[in-house]
N, C-alpha and C positions, 0 to 999 in steps of 0.2 A: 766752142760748140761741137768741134767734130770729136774730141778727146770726152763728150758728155754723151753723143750718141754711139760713141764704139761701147763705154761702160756699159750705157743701156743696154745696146747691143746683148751684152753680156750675160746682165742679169736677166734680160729675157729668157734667153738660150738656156742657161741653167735653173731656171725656172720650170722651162719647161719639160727641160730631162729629169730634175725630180721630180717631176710628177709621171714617171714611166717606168716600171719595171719594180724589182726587188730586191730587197737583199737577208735572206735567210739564216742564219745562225745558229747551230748548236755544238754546246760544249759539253763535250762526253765525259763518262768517267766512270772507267770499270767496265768498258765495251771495247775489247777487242775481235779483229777476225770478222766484219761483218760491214753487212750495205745496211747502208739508210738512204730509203725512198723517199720522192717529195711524186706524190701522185694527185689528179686532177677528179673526181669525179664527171659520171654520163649520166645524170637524171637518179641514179641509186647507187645505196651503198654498195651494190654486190657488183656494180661495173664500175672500175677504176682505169687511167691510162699511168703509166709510168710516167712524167716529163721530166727528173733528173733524179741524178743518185749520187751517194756518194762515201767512197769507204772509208771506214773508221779501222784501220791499221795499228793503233799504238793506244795505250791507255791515254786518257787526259788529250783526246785527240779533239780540236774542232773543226767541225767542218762548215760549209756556206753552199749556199743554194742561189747564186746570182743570174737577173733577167734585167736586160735593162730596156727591152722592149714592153710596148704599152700593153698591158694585161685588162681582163675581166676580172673586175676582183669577185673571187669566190673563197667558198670552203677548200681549202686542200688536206689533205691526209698525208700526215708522218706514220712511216711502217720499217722498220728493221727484218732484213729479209732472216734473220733467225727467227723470228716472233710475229710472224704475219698476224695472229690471231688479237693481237692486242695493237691498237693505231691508236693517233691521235688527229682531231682535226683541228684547224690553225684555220684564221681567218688571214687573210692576205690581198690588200689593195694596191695600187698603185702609190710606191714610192715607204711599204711597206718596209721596216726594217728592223724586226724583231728578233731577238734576242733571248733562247732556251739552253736550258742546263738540262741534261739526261744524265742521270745513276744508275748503272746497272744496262740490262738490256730489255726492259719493259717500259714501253711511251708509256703507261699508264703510272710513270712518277717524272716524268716531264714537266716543266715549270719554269716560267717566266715572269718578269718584272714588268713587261708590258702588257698593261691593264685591261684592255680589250681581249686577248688571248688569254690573260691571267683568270679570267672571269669565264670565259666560255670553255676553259679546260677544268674550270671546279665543275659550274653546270653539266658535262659528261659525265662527271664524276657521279651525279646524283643519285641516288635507286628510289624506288618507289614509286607512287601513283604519279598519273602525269600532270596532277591538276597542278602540283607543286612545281614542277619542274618546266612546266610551260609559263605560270607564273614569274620563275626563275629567267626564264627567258625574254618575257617582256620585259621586264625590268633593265635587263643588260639592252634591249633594244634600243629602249629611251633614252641611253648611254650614248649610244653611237649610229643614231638614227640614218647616218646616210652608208653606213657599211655595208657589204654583204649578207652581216644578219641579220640587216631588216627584209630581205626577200626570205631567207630561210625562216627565218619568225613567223612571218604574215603565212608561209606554208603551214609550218606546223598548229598552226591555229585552224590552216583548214583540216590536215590532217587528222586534228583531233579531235573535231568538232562535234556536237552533241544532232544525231541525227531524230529530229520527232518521229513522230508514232505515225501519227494519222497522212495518209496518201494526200490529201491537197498540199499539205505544211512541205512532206517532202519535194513536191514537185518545185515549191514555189523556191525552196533551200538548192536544188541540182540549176532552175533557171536563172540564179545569181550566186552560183558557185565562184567564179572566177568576177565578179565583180572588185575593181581593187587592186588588180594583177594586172600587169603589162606583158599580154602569150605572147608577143615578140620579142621580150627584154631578152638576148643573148645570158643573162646570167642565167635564166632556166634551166640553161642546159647542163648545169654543172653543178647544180643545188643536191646533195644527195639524198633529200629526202622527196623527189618531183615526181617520180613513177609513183609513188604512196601515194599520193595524194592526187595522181589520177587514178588511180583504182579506188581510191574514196570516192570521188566524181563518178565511176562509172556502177559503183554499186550503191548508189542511194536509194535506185528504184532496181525495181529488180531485174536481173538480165535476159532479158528478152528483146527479138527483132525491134520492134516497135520504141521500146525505150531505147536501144544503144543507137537507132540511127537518130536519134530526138540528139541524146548526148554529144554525139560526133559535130551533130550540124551548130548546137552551139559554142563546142569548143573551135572551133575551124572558120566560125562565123568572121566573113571579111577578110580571110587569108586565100593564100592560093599559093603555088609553088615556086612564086619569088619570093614570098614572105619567109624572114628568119628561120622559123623554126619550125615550119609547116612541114618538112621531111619528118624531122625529130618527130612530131606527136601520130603524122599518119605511118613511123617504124611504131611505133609502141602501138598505138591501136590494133594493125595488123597483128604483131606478137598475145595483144591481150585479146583478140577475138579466136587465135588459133585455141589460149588457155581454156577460153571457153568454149572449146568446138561442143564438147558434151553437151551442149546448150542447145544444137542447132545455129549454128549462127553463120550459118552460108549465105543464107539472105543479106544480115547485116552486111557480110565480107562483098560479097558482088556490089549493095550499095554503095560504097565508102571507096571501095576499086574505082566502079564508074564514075561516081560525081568530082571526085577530088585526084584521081591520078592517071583517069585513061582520056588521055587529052595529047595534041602533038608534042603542044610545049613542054606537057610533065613529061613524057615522053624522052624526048629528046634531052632536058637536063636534067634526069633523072633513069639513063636507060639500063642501069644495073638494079638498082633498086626498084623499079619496074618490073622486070624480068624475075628480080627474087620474088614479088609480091605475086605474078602471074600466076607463078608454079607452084604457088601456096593455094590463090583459088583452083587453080586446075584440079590439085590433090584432094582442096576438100568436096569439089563436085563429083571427081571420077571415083570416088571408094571413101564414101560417106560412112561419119557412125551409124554403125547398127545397121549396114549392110554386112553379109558374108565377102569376107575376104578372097581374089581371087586363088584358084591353085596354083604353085608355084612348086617346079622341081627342084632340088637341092644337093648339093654334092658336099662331102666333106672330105678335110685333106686326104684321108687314107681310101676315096673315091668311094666312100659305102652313101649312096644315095637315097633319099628321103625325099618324100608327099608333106607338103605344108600340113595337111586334113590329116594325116597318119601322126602328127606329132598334137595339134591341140586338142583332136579328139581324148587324148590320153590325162590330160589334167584341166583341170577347175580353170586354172590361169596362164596362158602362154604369152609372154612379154618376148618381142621382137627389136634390135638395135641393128640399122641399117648407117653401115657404119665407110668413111675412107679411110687407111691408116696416115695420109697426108695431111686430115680435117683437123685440125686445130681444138676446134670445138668438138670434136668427137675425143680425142685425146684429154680433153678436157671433163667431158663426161661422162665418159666409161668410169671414172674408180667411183663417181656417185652411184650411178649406176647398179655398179654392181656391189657394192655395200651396203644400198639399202635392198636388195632382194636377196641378200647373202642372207639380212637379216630380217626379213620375207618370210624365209625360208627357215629357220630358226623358229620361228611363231611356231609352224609346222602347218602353215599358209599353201596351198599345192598348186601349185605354180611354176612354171619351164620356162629356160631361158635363151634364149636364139640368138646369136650372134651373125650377121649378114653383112661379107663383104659386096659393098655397094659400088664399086669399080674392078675394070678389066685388069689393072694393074695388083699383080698377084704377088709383087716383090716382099712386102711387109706384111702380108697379111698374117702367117704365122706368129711374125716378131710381135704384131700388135692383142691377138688374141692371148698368146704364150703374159705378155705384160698384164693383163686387162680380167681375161675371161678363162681364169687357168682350170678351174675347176667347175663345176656342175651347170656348164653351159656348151649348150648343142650350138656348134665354129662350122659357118658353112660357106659357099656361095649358089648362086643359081649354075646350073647343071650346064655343064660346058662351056661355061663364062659367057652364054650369051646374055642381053641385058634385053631381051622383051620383057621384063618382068617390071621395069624403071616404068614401060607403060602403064604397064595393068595398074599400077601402085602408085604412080606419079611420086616415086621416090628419085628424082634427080640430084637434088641436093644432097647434102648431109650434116649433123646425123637425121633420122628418121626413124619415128618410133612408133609401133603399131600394140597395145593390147588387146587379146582376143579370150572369147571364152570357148568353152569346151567343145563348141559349135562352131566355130571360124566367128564370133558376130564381133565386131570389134566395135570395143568399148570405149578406147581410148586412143588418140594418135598423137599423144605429146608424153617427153616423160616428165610427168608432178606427182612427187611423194601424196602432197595431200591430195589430190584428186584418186588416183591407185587406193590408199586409203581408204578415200568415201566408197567406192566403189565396192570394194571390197566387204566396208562394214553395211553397206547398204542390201547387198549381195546374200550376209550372212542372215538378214529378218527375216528374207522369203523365205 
């Protein structure tokens, strides 16, 4: 009896550690000199995290991806740091343990025998309209119904879903959006297509106060700041209410602030996040769209000093980058930045471009403009390195972006190609 409960013993045990963790697989061939990525998605494709890597050194190399702690199974992204622009995604569960062969140095000829990944690396493959390829997807769903693509599936159906005409039909489609969906299931968070498809949610009806706090209250409905992911949706709401500041949407933003996050408890376990949110509405009360921007003295390296009013007075468009060279994300957005106004400018679009260091720390700021903003952009900071100017402008953070027109009136306070754009082509009918 006791030699029948140690076996058991046994089989329990390794029972239950395969059902925990991964194991990864890919056998190269014709890739040397290079990393491969095994990265996680954050609600969209354009946010990724790193969680292992691994170098392929010699031809005919393979390598492994092992976890043998308990995971969320999600979508993961394969990426080759020579080849960023080209990934693959891999579904991956508990106790996964797939098996890929890569030729050359492009995922997009990646290819496996296991049929679940086999299938949903053709469907990537697909082009054309979506009706086929969403099709495509159901189909693989009813394969492998308790996967991770059944959450991405059920998304992409909302995602692409056929929105009616007529104003009741919409209403009644945005008030059973999410029927179906578990807003606490932890896989949410890592489905790369989940920001899409709130921004399908939030533009069914059109965006205004009235409609976006309707939307908020039923997305958030029954949550509160122990809930899973009730961080996760009120960072993305705050982010997509800033997109639409052009909108007016102060109102919304101070709504959504008070009911859902200015409370002890969010507070308290949430006091960064808090604090980032504050200084967002601070900014959008104290120097609102389509107020005049306040004055602001300017020094540049070689001390020849400038009037904010003396420089947008002078062209149609002056775009503003309030920027730290330590900011991560500044560093990250300067080459966008400054390539698509490079090519702004190019149009023969007339438009100025400001560069503003946004801290007292004056070590890197050359190294970062000299890297970033070498040519046809006016490199400054405020005049004597004082920082009253962080009031007037509620630029504490960074970066910080300010559009203004030939009159200080500012247009814009985030930087979006298409919104710059609209503006601009909306600009040119007057």
């Amino acid at each position: 009896m006791k030699n029948f409960l140690t076996v058991f013993t046994i089989l329990i045990c390794n029972l239950i550690f395969a059902q925990n963790g991964y194991k990864i697989t890919v056998k190269t061939n014709g890739t040397t000199d290079d990393l491969l990525y095994l990265k996680l998605y954050n609600g969209t494709y354009s946010s990724n995290n790193i969680i292992d890597s691994a170098r392929i050194d010699s031809n005919n190399k393979t390598v492994t991806f092992n976890q043998t702690k308990k995971i969320i199974g999600s979508i993961y992204r394969l990426e080759l740091k020579s080849n960023p622009k080209i990934k693959a995604d891999i579904i991956i569960e508990n106790n996964s343990k797939p098996i890929f062969t890569l030729e050359g140095n492009s995922l997009f000829a990646l290819s496996t025998e296991n049929q679940l990944n086999k299938d949903f690396l053709a469907y990537q493959k697909m082009s054309g309209s979506n009706d086929p390829k969403l099709a495509a997807l159901q189909s693989l769903q009813k394969k492998s119904p308790n996967s991770a693509l059944n959450l991405f599936t059920i998304l992409e159906q909302k995602r692409l879903m056929k929105i009616p005409e007529d104003l009741s039909a919409k209403v009644l489609v945005r008030n059973e959006f999410f029927n179906g969906i578990d807003l606490n299931d932890k896989q949410i968070k890592l489905m790369p297509n989940f920001f899409q498809v709130l921004y399908r949610y939030i533009t069914i009806l059109p965006v205004d106060n009235d409609n976006y706090k309707e939307n908020v209250d039923i997305l958030l409905k029954g949550q509160n700041c122990e809930s899973k992911n009730f961080i996760f949706y009120l960072g993305w709401i705050f982010k997509n209410l800033e997109y639409f500041s052009q909108n007016n949407m102060n109102e919304s933003f101070n709504y959504v602030f008070n009911k859902y996050l200015n409370d002890e408890k969010c507070i308290k376990t949430n006091k960064i996040f808090y604090d980032q949110n504050l200084l967002r509405l601070n900014s959008l009360e104290a120097v609102q769209i389509g107020s005049i921007i306040p004055q602001i003295e300017m020094q540049a390296f070689e001390d020849k000093n400038y009037l904010l009013s003396n420089i947008y007075s002078k062209s149609k468009y002056t775009f503003m980058m309030f920027f730290d060279p330590d900011c991560s994300h500044c560093n990250e957005q300067a080459p966008k930045v400054v390539k698509y106004f490079d090519e702004l400018k190019l149009k023969g679009i007339d438009v100025q471009t400001i560069s503003f260091l946004n801290t007292p720390n004056e070590i890197d700021w050359q190294k970062f403009t000299n890297e970033y903003m070498r040519s046809g952009w006016i490199n400054v900071k405020n005049k004597n390195s004082k920082t009253d100017y962080q009031a007037k402008l509620q630029t504490y953070s960074n970066p910080n972006f300010f559009l203004l027109d030939q009159n200080g009136k500012i247009l814009l306070k985030i930087f979006s190609e298409q919104h710059i754009n609209n503006i601009i082509s909306d600009k040119a009918k007057e």
